[in-house]
NUKE-913090 format. One record per residue (C-alpha): residue in one letter; residue number from 0; x, y, z. Coordinates in pm, whole numbers, plus 50000, padded with zeros to 5 digits. Layout:
<atoms>
+-----+-----+-------+-------+-------+
: res :   n :    px :    py :    pz :
+-----+-----+-------+-------+-------+
:   A : NUM :     X :     Y :     Z :
...
+-----+-----+-------+-------+-------+
</atoms>
This chain:
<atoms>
+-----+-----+-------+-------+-------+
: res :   n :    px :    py :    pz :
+-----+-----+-------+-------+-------+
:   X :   0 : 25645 : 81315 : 91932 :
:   X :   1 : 25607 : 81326 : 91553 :
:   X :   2 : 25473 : 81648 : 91385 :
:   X :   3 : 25428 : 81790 : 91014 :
:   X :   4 : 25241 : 81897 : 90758 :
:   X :   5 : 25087 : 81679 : 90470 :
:   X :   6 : 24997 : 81905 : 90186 :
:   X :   7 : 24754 : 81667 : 89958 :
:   X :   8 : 24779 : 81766 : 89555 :
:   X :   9 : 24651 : 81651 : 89232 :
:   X :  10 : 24425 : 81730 : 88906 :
:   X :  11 : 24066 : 81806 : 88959 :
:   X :  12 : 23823 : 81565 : 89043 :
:   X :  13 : 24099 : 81318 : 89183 :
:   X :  14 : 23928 : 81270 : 89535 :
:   X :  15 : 24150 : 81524 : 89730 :
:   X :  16 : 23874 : 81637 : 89923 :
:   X :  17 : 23721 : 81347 : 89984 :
:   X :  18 : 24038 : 81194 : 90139 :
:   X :  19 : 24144 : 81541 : 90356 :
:   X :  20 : 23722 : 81413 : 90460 :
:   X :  21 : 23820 : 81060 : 90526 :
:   X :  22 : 24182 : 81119 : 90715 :
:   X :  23 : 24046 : 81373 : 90911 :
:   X :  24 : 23706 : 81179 : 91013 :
:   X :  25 : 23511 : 81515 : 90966 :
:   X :  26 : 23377 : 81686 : 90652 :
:   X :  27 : 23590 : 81999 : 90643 :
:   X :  28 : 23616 : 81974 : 90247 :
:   X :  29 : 23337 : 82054 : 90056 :
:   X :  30 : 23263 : 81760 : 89766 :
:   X :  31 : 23097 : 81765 : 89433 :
:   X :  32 : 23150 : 81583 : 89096 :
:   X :  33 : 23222 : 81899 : 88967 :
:   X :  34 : 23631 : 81964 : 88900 :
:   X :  35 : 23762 : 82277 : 89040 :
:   X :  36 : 23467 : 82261 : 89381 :
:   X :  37 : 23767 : 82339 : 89636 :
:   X :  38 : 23907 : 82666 : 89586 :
:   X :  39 : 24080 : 82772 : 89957 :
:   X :  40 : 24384 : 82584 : 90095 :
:   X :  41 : 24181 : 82394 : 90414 :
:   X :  42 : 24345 : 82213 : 90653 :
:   X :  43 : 24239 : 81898 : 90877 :
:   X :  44 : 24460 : 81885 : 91196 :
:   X :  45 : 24457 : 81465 : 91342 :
:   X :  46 : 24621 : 81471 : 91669 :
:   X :  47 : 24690 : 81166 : 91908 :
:   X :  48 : 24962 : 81102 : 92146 :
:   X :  49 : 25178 : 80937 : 91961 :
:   X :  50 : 25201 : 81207 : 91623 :
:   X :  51 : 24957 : 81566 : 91495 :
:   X :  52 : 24926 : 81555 : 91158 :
:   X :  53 : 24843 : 81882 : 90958 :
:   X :  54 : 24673 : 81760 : 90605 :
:   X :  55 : 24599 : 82030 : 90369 :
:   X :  56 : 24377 : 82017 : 90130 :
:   X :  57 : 24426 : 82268 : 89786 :
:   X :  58 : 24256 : 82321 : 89440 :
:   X :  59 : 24285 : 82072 : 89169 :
:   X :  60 : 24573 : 82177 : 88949 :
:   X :  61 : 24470 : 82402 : 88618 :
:   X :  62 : 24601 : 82622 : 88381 :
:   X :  63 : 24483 : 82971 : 88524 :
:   X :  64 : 24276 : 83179 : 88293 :
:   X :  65 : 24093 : 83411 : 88556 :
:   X :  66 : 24255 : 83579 : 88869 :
:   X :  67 : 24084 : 83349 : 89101 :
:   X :  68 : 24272 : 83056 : 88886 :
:   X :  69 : 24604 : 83232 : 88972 :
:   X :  70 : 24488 : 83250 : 89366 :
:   X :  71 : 24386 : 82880 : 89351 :
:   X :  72 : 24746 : 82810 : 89188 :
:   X :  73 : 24918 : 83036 : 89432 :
:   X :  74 : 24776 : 82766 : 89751 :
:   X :  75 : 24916 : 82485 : 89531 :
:   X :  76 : 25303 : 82634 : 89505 :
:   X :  77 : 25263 : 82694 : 89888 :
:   X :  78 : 25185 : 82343 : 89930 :
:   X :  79 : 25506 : 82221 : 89770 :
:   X :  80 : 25681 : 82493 : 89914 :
:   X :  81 : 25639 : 82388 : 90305 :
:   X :  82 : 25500 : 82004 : 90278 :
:   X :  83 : 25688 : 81778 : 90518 :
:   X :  84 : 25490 : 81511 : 90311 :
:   X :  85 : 25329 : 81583 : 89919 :
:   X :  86 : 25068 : 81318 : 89910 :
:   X :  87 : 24975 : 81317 : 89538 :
:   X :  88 : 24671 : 81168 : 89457 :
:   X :  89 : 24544 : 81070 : 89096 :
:   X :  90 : 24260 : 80978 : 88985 :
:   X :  91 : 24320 : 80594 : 88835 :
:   X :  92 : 24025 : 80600 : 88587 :
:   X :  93 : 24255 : 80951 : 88431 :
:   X :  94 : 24354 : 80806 : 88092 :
:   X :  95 : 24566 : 81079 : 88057 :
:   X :  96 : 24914 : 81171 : 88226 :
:   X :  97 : 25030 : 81533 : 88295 :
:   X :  98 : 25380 : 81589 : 88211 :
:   X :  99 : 25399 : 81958 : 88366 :
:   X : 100 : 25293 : 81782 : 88695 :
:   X : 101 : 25522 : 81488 : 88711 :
:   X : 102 : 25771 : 81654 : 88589 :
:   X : 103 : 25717 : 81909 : 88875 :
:   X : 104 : 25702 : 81649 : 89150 :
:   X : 105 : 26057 : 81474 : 89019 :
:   X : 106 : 26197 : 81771 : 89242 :
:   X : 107 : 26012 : 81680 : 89546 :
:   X : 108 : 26078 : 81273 : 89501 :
:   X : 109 : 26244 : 81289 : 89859 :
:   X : 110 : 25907 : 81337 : 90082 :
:   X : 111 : 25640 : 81252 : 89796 :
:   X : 112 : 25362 : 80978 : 89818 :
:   X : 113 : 25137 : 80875 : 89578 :
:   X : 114 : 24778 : 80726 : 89651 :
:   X : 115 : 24619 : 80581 : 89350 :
:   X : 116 : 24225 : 80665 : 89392 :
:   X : 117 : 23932 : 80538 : 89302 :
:   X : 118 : 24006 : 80172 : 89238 :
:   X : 119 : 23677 : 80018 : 89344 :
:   X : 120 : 23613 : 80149 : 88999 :
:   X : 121 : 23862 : 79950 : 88799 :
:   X : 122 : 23994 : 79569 : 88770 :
:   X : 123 : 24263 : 79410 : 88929 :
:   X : 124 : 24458 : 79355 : 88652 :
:   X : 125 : 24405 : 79735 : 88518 :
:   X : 126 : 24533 : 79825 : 88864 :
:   X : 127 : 24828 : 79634 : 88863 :
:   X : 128 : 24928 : 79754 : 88546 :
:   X : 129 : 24860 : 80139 : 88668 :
:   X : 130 : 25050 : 80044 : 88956 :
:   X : 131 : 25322 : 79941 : 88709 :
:   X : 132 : 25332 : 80233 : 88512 :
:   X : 133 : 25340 : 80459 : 88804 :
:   X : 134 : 25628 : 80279 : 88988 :
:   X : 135 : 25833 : 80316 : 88677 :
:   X : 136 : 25831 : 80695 : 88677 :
:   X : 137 : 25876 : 80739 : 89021 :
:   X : 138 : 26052 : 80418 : 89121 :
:   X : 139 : 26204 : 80512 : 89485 :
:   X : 140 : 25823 : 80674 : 89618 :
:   X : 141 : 25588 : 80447 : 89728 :
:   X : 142 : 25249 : 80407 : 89582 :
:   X : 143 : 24967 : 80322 : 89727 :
:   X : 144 : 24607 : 80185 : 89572 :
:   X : 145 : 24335 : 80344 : 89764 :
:   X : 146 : 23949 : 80406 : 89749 :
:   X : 147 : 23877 : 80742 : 89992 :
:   X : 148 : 23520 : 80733 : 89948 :
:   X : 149 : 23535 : 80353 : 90023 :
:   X : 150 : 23764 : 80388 : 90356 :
:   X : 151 : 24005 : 80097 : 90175 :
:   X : 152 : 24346 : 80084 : 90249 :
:   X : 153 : 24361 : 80449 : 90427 :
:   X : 154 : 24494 : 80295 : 90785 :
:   X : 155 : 24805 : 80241 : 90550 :
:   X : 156 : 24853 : 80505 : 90384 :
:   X : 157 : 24826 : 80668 : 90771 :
:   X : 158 : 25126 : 80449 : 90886 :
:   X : 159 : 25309 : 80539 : 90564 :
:   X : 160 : 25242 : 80861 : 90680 :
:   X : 161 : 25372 : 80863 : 91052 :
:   X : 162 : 25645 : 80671 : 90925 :
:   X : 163 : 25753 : 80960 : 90716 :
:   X : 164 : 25679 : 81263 : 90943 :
:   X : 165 : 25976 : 81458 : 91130 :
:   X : 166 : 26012 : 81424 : 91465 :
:   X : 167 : 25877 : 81783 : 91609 :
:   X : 168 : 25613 : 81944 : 91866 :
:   X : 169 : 25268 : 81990 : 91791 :
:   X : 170 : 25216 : 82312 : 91579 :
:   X : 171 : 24870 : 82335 : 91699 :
:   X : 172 : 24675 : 82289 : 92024 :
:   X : 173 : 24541 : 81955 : 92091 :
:   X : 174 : 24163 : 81957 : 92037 :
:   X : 175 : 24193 : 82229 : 91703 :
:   X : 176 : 24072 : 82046 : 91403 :
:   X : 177 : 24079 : 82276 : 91157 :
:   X : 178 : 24295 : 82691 : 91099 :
:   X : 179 : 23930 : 82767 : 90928 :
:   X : 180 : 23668 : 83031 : 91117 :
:   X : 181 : 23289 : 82902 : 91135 :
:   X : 182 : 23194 : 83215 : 90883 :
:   X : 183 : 23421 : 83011 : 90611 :
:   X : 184 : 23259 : 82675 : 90692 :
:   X : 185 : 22916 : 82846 : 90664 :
:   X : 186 : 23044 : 83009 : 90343 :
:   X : 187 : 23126 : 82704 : 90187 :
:   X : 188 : 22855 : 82463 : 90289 :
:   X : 189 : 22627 : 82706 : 90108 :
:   X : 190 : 22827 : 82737 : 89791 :
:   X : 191 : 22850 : 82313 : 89840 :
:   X : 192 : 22460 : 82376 : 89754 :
:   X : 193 : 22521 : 82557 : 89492 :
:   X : 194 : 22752 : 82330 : 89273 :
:   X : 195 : 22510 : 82050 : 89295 :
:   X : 196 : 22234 : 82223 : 89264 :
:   X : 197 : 22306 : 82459 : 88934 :
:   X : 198 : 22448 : 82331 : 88590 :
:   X : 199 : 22695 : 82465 : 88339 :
:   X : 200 : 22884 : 82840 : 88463 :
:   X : 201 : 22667 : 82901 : 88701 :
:   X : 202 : 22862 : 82727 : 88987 :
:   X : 203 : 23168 : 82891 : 88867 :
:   X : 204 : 23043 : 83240 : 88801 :
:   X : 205 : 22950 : 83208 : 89204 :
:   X : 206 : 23094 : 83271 : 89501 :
:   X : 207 : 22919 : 83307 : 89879 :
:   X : 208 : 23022 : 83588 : 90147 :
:   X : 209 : 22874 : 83548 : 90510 :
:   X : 210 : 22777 : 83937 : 90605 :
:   X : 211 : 22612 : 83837 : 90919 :
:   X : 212 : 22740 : 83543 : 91172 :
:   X : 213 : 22562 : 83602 : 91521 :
:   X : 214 : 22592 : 83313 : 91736 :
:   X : 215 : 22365 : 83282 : 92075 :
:   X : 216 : 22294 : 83022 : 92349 :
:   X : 217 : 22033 : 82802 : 92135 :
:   X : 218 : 22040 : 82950 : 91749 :
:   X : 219 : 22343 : 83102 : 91484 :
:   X : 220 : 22171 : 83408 : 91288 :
:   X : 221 : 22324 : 83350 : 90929 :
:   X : 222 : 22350 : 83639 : 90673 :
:   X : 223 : 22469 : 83529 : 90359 :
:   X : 224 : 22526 : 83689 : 90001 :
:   X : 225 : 22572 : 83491 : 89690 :
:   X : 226 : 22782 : 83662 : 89451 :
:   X : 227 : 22671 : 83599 : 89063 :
:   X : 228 : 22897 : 83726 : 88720 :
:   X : 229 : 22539 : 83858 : 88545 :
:   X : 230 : 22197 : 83925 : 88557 :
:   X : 231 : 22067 : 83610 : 88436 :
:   X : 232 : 22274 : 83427 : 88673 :
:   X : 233 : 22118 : 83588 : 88947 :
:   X : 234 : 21765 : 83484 : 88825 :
:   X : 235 : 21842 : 83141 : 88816 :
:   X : 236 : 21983 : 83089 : 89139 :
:   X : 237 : 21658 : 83226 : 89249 :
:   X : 238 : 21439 : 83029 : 89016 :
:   X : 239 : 21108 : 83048 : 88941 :
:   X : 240 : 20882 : 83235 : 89246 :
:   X : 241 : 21248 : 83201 : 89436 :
:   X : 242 : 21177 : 82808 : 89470 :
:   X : 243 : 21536 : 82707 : 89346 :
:   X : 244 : 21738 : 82984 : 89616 :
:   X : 245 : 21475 : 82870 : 89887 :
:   X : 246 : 21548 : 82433 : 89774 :
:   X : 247 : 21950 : 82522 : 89809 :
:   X : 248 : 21915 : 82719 : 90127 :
:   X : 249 : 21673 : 82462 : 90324 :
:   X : 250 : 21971 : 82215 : 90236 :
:   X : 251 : 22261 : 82428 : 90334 :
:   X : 252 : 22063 : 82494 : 90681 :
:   X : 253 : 21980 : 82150 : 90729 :
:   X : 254 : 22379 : 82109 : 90694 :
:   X : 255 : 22508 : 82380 : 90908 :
:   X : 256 : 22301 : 82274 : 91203 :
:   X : 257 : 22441 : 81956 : 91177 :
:   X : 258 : 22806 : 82087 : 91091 :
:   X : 259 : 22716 : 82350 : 91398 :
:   X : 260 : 22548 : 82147 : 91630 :
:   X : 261 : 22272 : 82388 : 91704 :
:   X : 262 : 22001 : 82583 : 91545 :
:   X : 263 : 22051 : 82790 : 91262 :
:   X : 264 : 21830 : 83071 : 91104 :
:   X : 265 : 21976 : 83165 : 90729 :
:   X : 266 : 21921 : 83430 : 90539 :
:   X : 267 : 21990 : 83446 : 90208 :
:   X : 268 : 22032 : 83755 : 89944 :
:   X : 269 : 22195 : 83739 : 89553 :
:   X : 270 : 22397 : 84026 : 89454 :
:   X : 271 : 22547 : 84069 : 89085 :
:   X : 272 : 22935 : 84210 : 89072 :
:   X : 273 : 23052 : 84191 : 88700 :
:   X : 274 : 23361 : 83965 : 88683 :
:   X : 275 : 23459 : 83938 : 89005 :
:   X : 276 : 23646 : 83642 : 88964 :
:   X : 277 : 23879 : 83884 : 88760 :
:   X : 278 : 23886 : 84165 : 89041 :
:   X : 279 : 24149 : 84166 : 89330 :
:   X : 280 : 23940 : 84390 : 89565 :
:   X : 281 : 23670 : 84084 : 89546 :
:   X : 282 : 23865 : 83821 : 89556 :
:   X : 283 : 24058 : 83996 : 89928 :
:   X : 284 : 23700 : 84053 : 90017 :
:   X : 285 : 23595 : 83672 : 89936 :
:   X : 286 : 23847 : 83615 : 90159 :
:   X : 287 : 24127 : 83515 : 89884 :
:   X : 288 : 24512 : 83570 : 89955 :
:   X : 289 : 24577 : 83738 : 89672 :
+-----+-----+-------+-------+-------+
</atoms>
C-alpha cells in the first residue's frame, strides 16, 4: 500500500482549486476568477486499494499585507513543510516568473512536480517553448502540460503521482473524503456566492461564519452571518429592498442541498466588525489557525 500527502501550491488564479476539484472528483474547493478565493488549507482524500492520496489544497501565494495574508501564508509553509509530493502548478498564460518562488522550490527539487495549466488556452508551439523554459530551471522534475478544468492529461499526472508516493498505511479511514466539518463547507459555499456575485473589495472585506447548523431527518436549519469591513459594505451585500443578499443566498441554498444531499432552510444576517481581517480574535473565531 502506497500513502502520502500531495500539498498542491502556486500564485493566485493558477487553477489550484480547480485541480484539488478535478483529482478528487468532488467540489471541495470553492472556484472563482477572482485571485486569492481559497483562503483555508482543504484537503481531498482519493483512496483505492492499490494507494490514498491526501491532496491539499492552499492559498495562492502573496505578499501578506493584512493578518489574514500572514494566516493564508502560514498554510502555504506547512505545505512545504510536510508534502510527500509539492505539486506546483502555474498558470501558463503568467507572462511573468516569480523568483522568490522558484527560488524557494530549488530546496524541495527532490519530491516537486510541476503541472503546467491552462493550455487549452495557448498554442502548441507557445507550449513547447514554456515547456522549454520550465525544464531548464528545474531540469531533473518532471513537468507536465495539463488543462484541470478540461480533465486533459490528469490520469497522468495521477500515475506520476502514485509513482512518487512512499510506501505507507492509509492516514485516514477509507470512505473520508475530506478533514473539513459540514459548517466549513456551508461557510464557504456561501462566501463562493459572494465573490461572484460582488465587485471590487467587497469580496475581500468579507468573510461568512455559520452560527446555527441543525441537521434533521429531511431538512439542515442553516444560520449564517456574513462578516463586512464597513457600513457601506454591509448595504451592498444586501442591495436594494435586500434583493442582492436574497439573489446570493437562493444560489448558495440551491448549492448546499446539492453539496448536502437534502433540504436546506438558510438564514442569512450581515454584521459589520471594523477590520477584522486585521484582528486575531476574528480570524480564531473565523475559524483561522492563527
Amino acid at each position: 500500500m502506497k500513502a502520502g500527502f500531495v500539498n498542491i501550491i502556486g500564485k493566485p488564479n493558477a487553477g489550484k482549486s480547480t485541480l484539488l476539484n478535478a483529482l478528487v472528483g468532488e467540489k471541495l474547493a470553492i472556484v472563482t476568477p477572482k485571485a486569492q478565493t481559497t483562503r483555508h488549507r482543504i484537503k481531498g482524500i482519493v483512496t483505492t486499494d492499490e494507494y490514498q492520496i491526501v491532496f491539499s489544497d492552499t492559498p495562492g501565494i502573496i505578499e501578506a499585507k493584512y493578518a489574514l495574508h500572514k494566516v493564508m501564508m502560514k498554510f502555504v509553509e506547512e505545505s512545504l513543510e510536510d508534502a510527500d509530493i509539492l505539486l506546483f502548478v502555474v498558470d501558463i498564460t503568467d507572462t511573468e516568473k516569480d523568483e522568490k518562488i522558484i527560488q524557494l522550490l530549488q530546496k524541495y527539487t527532490q519530491f516537486l512536480l510541476i503541472a503546467l495549466n491552462k493550455i487549452d488556452l495557448i498554442d502548441q508551439k507557445t507550449l513547447e517553448n514554456k515547456v522549454h523554459e520550465w525544464q531548464r530551471i528545474f531540469p531533473s522534475v518532471p513537468i507536465l502540460p495539463i488543462s484541470a478544468s478540461n480533465y486533459f492529461q490528469l490520469d497522468t499526472l495521477l500515475k506520476l503521482i502514485v509513482e512518487k508516493l512512499p510506501e505507507h498505511p492509509p492516514y485516514f479511514d477509507v470512505d473520508e473524503l475530506t478533514d473539513k466539518t459540514e459548517r466549513f463547507f456551508a461557510a464557504e459555499i456561501l462566501r463562493e456566492k459572494i465573490f461572484l456575485h460582488y465587485e471590487k473589495e467587497v469580496p475581500y472585506s468579507t468573510d461568512v461564519q455559520i452560527i446555527s447548523f441543525k441537521e434533521s431527518e429531511d431538512i439542515i436549519r442553516i444560520q449564517a452571518e456574513i462578516i463586512v469591513e464597513r457600513e457601506s459594505q454591509k448595504g451592498i451585500i444586501i442591495g436594494k429592498g435586500g434583493k442582492d443578499l436574497k439573489k446570493i443566498g437562493t444560489e448558495a441554498r440551491k448549492e448546499m442541498e446539492q453539496f448536502f444531499g437534502k433540504k436546506v432552510h438558510l438564514e442569512q444576517f450581515v454584521k459589520v466588525e471594523k477590520n477584522w481581517r486585521k484582528q486575531e480574535k476574528w480570524l480564531k473565531r473565523l475559524g483561522y489557525q492563527v
